[in-house]
N, CA, C and O atoms as a GROMACS GRO file, in nm:
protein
  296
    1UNK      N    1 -12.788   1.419  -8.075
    1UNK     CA    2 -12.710   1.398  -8.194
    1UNK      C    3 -12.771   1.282  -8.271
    1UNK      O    4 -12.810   1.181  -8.212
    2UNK      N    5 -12.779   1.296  -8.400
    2UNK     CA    6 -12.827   1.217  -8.457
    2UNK      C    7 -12.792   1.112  -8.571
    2UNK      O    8 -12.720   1.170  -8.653
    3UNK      N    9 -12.811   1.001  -8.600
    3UNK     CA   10 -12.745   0.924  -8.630
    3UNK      C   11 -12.675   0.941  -8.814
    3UNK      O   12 -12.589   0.881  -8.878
    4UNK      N   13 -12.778   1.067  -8.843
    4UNK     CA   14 -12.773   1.103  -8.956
    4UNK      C   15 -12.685   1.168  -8.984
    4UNK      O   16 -12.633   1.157  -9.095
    5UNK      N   17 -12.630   1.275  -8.873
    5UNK     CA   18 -12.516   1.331  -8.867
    5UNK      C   19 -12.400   1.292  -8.796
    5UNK      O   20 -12.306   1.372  -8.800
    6UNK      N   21 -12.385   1.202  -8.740
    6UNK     CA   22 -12.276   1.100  -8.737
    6UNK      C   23 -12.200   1.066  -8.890
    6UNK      O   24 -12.085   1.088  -8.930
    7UNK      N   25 -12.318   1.004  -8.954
    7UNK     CA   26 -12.242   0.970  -9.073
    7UNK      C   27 -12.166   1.021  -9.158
    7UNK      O   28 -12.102   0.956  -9.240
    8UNK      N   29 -12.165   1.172  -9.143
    8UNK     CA   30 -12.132   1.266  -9.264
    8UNK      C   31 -11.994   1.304  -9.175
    8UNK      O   32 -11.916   1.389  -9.217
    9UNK      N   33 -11.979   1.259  -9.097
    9UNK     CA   34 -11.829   1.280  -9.032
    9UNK      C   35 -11.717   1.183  -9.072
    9UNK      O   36 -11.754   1.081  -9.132
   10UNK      N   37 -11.580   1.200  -9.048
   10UNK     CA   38 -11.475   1.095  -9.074
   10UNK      C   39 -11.487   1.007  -8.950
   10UNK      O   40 -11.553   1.034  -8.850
   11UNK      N   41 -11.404   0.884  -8.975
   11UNK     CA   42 -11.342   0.789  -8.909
   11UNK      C   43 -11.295   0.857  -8.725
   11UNK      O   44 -11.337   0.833  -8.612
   12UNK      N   45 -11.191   0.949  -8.783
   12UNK     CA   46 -11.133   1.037  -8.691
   12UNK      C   47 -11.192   1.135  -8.649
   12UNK      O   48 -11.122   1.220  -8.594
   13UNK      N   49 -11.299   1.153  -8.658
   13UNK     CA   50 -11.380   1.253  -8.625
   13UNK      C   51 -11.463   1.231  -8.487
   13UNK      O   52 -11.477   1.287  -8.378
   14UNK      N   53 -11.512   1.106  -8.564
   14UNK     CA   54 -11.594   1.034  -8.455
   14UNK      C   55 -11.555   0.969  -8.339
   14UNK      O   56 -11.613   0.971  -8.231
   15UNK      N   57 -11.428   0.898  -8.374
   15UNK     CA   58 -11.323   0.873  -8.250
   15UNK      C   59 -11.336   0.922  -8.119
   15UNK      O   60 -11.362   0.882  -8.006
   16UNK      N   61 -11.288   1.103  -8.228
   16UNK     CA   62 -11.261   1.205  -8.113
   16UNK      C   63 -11.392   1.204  -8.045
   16UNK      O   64 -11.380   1.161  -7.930
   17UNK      N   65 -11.503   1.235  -8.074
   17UNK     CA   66 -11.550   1.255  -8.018
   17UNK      C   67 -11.634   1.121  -7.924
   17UNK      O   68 -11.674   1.153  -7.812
   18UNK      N   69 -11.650   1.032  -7.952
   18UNK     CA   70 -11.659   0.906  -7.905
   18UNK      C   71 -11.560   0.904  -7.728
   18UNK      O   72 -11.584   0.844  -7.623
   19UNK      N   73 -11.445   1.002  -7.765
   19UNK     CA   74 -11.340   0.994  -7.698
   19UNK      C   75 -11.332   1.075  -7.607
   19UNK      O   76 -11.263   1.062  -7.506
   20UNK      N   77 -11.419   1.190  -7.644
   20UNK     CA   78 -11.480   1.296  -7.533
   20UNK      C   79 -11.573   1.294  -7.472
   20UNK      O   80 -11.592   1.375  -7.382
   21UNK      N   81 -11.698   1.157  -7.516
   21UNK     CA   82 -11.798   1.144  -7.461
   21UNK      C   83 -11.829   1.076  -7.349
   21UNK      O   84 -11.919   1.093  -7.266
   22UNK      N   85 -11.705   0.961  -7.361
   22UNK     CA   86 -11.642   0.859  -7.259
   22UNK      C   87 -11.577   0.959  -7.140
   22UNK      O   88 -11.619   0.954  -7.024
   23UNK      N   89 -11.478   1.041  -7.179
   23UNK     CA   90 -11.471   1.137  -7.051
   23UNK      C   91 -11.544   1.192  -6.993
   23UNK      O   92 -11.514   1.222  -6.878
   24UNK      N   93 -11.670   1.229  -7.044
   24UNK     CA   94 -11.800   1.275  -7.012
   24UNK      C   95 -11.836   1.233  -6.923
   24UNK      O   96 -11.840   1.272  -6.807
   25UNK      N   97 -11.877   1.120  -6.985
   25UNK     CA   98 -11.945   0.974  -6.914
   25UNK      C   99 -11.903   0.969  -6.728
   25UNK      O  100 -11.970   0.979  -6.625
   26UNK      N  101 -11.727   0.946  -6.766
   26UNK     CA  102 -11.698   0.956  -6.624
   26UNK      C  103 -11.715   1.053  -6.537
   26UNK      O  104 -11.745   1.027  -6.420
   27UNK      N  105 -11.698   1.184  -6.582
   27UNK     CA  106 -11.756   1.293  -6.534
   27UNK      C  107 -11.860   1.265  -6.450
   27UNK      O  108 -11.869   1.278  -6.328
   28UNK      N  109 -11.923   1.230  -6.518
   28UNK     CA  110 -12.125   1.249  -6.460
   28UNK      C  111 -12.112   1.142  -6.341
   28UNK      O  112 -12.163   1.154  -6.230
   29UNK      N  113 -12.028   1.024  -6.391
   29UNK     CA  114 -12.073   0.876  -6.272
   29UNK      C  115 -12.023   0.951  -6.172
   29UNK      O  116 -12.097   0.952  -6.073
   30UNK      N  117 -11.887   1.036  -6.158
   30UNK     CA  118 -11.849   1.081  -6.039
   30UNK      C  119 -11.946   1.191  -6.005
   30UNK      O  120 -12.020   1.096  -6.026
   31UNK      N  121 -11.990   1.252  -5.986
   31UNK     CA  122 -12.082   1.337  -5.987
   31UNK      C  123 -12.233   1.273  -5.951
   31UNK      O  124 -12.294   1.329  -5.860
   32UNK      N  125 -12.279   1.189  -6.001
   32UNK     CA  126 -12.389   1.112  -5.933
   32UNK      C  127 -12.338   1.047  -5.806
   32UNK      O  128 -12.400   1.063  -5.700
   33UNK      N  129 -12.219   0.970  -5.813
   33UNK     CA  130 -12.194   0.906  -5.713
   33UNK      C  131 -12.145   1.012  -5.569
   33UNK      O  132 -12.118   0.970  -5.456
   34UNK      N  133 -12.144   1.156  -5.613
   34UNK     CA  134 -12.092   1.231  -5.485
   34UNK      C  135 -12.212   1.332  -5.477
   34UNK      O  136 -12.206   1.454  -5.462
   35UNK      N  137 -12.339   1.240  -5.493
   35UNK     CA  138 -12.486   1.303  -5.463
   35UNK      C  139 -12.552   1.407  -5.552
   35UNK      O  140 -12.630   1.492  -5.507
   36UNK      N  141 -12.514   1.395  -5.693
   36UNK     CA  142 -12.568   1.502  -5.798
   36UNK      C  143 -12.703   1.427  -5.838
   36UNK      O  144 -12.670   1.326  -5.901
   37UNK      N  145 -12.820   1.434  -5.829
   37UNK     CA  146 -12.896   1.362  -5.845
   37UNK      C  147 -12.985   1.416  -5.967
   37UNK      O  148 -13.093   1.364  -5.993
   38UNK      N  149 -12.934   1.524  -6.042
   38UNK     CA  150 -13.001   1.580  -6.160
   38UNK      C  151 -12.918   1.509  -6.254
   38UNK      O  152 -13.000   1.482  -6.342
   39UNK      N  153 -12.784   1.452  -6.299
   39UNK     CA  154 -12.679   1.423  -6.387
   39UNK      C  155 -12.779   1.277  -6.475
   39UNK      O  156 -12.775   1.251  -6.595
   40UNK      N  157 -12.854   1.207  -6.372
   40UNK     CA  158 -12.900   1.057  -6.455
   40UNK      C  159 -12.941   1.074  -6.559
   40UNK      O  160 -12.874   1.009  -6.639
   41UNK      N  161 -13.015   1.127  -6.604
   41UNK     CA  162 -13.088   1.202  -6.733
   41UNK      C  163 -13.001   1.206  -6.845
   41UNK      O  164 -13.016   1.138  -6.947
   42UNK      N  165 -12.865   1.323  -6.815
   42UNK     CA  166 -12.742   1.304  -6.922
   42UNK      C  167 -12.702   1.227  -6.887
   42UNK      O  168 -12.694   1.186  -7.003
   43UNK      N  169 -12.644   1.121  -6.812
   43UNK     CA  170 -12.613   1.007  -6.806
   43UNK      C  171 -12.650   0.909  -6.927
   43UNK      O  172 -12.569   0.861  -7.007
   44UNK      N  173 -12.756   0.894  -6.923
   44UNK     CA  174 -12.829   0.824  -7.035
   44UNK      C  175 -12.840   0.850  -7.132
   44UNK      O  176 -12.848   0.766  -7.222
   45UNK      N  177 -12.846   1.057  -7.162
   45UNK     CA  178 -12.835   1.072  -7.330
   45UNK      C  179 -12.648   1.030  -7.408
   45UNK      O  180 -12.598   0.984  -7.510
   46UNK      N  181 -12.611   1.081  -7.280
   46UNK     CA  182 -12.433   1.030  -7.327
   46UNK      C  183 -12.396   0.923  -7.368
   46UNK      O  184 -12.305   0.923  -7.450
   47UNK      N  185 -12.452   0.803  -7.328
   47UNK     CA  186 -12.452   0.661  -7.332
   47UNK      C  187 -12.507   0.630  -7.442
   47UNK      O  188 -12.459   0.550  -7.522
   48UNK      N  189 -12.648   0.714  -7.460
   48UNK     CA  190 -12.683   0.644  -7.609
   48UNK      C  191 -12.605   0.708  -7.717
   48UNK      O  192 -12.577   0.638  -7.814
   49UNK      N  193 -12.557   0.860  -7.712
   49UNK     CA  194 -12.452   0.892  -7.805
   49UNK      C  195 -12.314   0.854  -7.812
   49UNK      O  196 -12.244   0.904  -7.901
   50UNK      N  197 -12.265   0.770  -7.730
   50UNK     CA  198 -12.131   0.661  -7.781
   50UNK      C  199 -12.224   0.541  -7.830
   50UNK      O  200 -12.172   0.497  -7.933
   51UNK      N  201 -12.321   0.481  -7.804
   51UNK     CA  202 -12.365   0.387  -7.858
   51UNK      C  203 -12.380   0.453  -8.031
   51UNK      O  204 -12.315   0.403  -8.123
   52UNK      N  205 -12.430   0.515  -8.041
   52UNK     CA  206 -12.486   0.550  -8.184
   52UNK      C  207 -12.286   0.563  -8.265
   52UNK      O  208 -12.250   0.512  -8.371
   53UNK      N  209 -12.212   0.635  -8.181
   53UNK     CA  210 -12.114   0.666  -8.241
   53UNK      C  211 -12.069   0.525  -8.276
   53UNK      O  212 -12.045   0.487  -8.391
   54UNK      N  213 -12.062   0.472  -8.196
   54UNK     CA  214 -12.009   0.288  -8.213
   54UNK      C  215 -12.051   0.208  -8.314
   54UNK      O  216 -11.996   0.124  -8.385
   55UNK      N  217 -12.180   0.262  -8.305
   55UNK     CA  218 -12.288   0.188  -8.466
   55UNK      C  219 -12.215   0.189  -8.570
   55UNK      O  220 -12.167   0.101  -8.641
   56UNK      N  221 -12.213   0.352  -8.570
   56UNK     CA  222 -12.178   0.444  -8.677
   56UNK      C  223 -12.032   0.357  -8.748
   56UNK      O  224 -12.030   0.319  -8.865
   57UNK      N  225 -11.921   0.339  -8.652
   57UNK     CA  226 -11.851   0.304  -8.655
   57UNK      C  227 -11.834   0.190  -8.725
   57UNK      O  228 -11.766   0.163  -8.823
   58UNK      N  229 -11.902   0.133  -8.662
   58UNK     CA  230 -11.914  -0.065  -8.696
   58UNK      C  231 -11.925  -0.048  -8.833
   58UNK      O  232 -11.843  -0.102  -8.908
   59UNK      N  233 -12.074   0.063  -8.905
   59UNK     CA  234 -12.105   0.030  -9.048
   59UNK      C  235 -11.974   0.037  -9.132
   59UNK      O  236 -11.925  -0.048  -9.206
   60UNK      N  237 -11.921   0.194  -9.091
   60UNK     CA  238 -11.799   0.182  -9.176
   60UNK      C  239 -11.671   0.127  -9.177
   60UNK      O  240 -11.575   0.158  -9.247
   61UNK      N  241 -11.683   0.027  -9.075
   61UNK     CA  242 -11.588  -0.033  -9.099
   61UNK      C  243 -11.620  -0.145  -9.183
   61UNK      O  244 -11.533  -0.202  -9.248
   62UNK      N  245 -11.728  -0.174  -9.184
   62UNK     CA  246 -11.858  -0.332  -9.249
   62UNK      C  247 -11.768  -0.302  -9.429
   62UNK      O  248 -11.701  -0.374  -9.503
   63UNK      N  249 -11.823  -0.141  -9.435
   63UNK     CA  250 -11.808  -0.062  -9.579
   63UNK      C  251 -11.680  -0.131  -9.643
   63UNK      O  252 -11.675  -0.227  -9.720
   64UNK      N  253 -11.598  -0.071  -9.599
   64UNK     CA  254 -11.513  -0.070  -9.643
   64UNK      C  255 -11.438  -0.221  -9.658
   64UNK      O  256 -11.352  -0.259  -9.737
   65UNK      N  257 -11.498  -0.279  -9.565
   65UNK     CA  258 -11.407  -0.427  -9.668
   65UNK      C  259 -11.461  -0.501  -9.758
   65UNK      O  260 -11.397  -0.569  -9.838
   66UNK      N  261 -11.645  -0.492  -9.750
   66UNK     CA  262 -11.726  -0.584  -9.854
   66UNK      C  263 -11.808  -0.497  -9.910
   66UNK      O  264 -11.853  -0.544 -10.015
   67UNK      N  265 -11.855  -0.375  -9.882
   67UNK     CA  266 -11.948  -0.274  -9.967
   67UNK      C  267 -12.054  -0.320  -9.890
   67UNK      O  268 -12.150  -0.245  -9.905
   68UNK      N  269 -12.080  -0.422  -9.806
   68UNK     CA  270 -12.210  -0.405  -9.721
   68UNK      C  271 -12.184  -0.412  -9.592
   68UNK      O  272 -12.062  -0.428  -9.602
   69UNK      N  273 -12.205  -0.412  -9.475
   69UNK     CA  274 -12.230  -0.434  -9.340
   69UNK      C  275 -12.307  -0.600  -9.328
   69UNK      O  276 -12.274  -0.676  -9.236
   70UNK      N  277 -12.400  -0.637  -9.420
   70UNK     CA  278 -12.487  -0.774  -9.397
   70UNK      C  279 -12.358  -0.881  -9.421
   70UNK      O  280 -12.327  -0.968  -9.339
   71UNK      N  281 -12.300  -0.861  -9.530
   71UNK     CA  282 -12.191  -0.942  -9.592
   71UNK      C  283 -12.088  -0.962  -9.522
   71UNK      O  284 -12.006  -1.051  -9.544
   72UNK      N  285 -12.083  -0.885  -9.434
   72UNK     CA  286 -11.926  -0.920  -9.376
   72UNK      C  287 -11.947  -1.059  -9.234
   72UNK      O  288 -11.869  -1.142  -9.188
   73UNK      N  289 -12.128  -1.015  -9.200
   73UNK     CA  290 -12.179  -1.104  -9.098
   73UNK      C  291 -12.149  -1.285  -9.122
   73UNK      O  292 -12.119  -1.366  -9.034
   74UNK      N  293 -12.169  -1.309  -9.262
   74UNK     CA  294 -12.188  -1.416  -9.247
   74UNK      C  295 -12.111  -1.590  -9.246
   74UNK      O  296 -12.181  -1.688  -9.220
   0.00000   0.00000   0.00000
């Protein structure tokens, strides 16, 4: 998933799915941890897709109170 299409989603969109990816997530740890030794791989793509969703997140929230993401930093 890409970060490009993250963006073109809502607030609530991304949540959800942010929110399904985290269930995911646990999915797999249990599953590695009860000897699945193919899961590490998605392990890691899952992780970087809540990370990206989180990004995603952060900008628009940056947006919406100053019109930039840099501006709200300082």
């Amino acid at each position: 998933m890409k970060a490009s299409e993250l963006r073109e989603l809502d607030r609530a969109a991304l949540e959800q799915k942010a929110r399904d990816l985290s269930v995911r997530h646990f999915e797999l740890r249990l599953k590695a941890a009860s000897g699945g030794t193919k899961v590490q791989n998605e392990i890691v793509k899952v992780k970087r897709d809540i990370a990206r969703i989180k990004t995603v997140l952060t900008e628009m929230g940056g947006r919406g109170q100053t019109g930039s993401p840099e501006a709200s930093k300082g």
